[in-house]
DRENDOGU-553094 format. One record per residue (C-alpha): residue number from 1; x, y, z; residue in three letters. Coordinates in pm, 1 decimal. Each point is the difference from the previous one (the first is absolute). Example, Ala and Ser with C-alpha at 12.3 -4.5 7.8 and 13.67 -1.06 7.14 Angstrom:
// residues 2
 pos       xx       yy       zz code
   1   1230.0   -450.0    780.0  ALA
   2    137.0    344.0    -66.0  SER
// end
This chain:
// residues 172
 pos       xx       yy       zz code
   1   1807.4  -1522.9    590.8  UNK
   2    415.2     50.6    -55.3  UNK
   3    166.5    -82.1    323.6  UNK
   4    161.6    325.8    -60.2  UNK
   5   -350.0    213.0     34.4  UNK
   6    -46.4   -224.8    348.3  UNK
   7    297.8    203.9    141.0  UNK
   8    -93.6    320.8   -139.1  UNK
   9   -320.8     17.0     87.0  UNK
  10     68.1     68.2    381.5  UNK
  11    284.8    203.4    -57.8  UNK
  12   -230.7    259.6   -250.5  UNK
  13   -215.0     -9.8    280.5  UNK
  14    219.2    142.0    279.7  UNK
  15    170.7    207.1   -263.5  UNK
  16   -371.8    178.3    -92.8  UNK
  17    -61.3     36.4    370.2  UNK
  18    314.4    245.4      3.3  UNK
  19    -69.4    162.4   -275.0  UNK
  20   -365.7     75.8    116.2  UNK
  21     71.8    131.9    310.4  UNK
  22    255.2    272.7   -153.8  UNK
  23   -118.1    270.9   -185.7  UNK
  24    295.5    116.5   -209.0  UNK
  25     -5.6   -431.6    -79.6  UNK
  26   -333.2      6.3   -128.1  UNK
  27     62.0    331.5   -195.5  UNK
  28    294.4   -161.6   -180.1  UNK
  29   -203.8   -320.2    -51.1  UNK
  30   -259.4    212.6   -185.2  UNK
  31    256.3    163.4   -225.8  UNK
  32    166.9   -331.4    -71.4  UNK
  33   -363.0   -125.2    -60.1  UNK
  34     59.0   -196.4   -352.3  UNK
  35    368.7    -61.3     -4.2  UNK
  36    142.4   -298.9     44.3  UNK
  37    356.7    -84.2    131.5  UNK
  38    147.8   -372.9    -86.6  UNK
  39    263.9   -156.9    191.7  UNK
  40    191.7   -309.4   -150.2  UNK
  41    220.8   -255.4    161.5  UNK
  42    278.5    -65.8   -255.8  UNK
  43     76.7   -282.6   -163.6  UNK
  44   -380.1   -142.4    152.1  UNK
  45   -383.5     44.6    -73.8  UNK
  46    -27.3    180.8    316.0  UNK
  47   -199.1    326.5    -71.9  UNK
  48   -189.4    195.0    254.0  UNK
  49   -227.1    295.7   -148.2  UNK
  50    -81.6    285.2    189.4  UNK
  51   -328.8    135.4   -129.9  UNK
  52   -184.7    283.0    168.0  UNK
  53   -371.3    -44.6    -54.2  UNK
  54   -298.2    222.9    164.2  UNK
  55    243.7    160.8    301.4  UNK
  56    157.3   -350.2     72.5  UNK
  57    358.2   -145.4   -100.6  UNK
  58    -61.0   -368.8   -172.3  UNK
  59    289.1   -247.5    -14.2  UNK
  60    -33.5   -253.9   -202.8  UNK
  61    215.8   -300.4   -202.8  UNK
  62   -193.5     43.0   -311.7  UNK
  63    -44.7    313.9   -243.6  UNK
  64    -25.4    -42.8   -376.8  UNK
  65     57.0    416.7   -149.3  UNK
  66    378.0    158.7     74.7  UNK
  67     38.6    120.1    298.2  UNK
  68     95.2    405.9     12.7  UNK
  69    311.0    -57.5    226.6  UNK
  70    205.2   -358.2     26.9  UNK
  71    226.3    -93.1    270.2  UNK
  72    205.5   -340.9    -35.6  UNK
  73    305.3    -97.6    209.0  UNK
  74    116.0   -322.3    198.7  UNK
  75   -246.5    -88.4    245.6  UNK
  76    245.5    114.3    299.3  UNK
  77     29.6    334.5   -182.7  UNK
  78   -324.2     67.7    -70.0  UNK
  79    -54.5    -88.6    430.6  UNK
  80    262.3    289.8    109.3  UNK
  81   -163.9    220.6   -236.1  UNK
  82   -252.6     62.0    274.2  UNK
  83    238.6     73.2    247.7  UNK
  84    133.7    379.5     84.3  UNK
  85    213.5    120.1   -315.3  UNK
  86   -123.0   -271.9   -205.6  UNK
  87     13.5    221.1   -270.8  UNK
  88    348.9    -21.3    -35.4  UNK
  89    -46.3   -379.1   -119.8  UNK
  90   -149.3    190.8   -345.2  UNK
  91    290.7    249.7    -50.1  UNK
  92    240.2   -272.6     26.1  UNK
  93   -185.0   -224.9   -277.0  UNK
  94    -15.1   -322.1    258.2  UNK
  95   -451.0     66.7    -73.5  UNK
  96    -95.1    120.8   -342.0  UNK
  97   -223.6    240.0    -59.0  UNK
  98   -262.2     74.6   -316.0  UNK
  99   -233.2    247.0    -54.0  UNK
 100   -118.0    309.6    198.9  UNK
 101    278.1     80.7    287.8  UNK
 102   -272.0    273.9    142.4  UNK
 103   -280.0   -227.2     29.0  UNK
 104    235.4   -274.4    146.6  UNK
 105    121.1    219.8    265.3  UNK
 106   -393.2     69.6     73.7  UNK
 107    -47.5   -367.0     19.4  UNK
 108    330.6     23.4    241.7  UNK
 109   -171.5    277.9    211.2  UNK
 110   -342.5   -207.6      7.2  UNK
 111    136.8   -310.0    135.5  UNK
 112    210.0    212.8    266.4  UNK
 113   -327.1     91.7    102.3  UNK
 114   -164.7   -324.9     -4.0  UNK
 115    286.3   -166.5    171.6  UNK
 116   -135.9   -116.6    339.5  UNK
 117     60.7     34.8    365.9  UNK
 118     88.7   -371.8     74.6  UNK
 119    -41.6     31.9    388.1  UNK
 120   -360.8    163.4    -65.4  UNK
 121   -115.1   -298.7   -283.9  UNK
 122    149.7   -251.7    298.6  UNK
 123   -191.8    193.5    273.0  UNK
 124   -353.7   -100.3   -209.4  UNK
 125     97.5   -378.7     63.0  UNK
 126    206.0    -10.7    319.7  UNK
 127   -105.2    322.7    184.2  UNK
 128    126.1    326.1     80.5  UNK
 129    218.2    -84.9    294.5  UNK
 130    176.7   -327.0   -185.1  UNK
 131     45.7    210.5   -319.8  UNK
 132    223.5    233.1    184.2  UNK
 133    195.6   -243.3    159.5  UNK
 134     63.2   -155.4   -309.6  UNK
 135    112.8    339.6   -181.0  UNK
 136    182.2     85.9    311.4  UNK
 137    219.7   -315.3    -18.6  UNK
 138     45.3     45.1   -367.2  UNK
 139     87.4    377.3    -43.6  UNK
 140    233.4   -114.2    325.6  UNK
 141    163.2   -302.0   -103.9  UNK
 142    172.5    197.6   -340.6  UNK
 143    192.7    264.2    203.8  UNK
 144    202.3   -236.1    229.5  UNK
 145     47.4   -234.7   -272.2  UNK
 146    134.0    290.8   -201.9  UNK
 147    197.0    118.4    348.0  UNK
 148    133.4   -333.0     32.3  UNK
 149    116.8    -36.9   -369.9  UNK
 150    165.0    358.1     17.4  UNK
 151    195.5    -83.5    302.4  UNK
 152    138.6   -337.2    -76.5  UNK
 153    113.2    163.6   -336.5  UNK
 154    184.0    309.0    223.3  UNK
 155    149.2   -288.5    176.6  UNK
 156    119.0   -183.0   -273.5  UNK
 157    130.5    329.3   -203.4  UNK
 158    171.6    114.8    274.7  UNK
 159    149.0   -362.9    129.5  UNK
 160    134.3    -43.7   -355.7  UNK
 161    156.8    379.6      9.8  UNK
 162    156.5    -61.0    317.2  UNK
 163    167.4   -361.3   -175.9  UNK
 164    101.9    173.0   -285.4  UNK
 165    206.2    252.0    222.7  UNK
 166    191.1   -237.3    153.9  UNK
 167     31.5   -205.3   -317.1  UNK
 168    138.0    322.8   -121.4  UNK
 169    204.2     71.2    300.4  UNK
 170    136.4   -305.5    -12.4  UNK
 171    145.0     37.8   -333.3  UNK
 172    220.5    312.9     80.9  UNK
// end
């Protein structure tokens, strides 16, 4: 077995779980049934195949026909392309795109779908209870972080302002 199909197996799993429990998901996973969406680490080997098979989304390192859509990008690209307004990443050419753009923005829509509620996959292991505290202390911990950042950057704006007057003042 590739070391590669060791990761993805678990990660197919929790991604099919999604998709099952959505109808609209398993709609578009019957109307992408066929299709198959490749995306390509540049410059490596690394290929991950998205094949949907019998109402179920495959991934898998290996796949020997052309694939109907390609993605390839840097690996840290190709990582913020699942994040809100990844899309953006295509338009400005840093991930390259080949093939069907309407049946890549189905696979887009799919894996929305199948993207998983990370406090209810840790509740299955840890509990209900635990699980929330967890997510609470996550989805917590970003705003003052970002609060704190903001303000020490008002600070520092307006300390340098204030410098620059009397730098200023000074030179009259």
């Amino acid at each position: 077995m590739n070391p590669l199909e060791g990761i993805l197996k678990p990660i197919t799993a929790v991604i099919n779980r999604q998709i099952k429990a959505k109808t609209p998901a398993r709609e578009l996973c019957n109307e992408l049934s066929g299709n198959v969406m490749a995306v390509r680490v540049s410059n490596t080997a690394l290929a991950v195949y998205l094949t949907i098979n019998d109402g179920e989304l495959l991934l898998s390192p290996d796949y020997r026909q052309e694939p109907d859509v390609v993605l390839s990008g840097s690996l840290f690209s190709l990582a913020r392309l699942a994040a809100p307004g990844g899309e953006e990443l295509i338009r400005d050419s840093k991930i390259e795109m080949s093939g069907d753009a309407m049946l890549a923005a189905q696979f887009q829509k799919l894996l929305r779908y199948g993207r998983p509620d990370l406090e209810n996959e840790l509740s299955t292991i840890v509990g209900d209870v635990a699980a929330h505290g967890v997510g609470e202390f996550v989805r917590g911990h970003g705003r003052p972080c970002d609060k704190t950042l903001a303000n020490t950057c008002r600070k520092k704006v307006a300390r340098c302002r204030h410098e620059m007057k009397l730098t200023l003042f000074a030179t009259m």
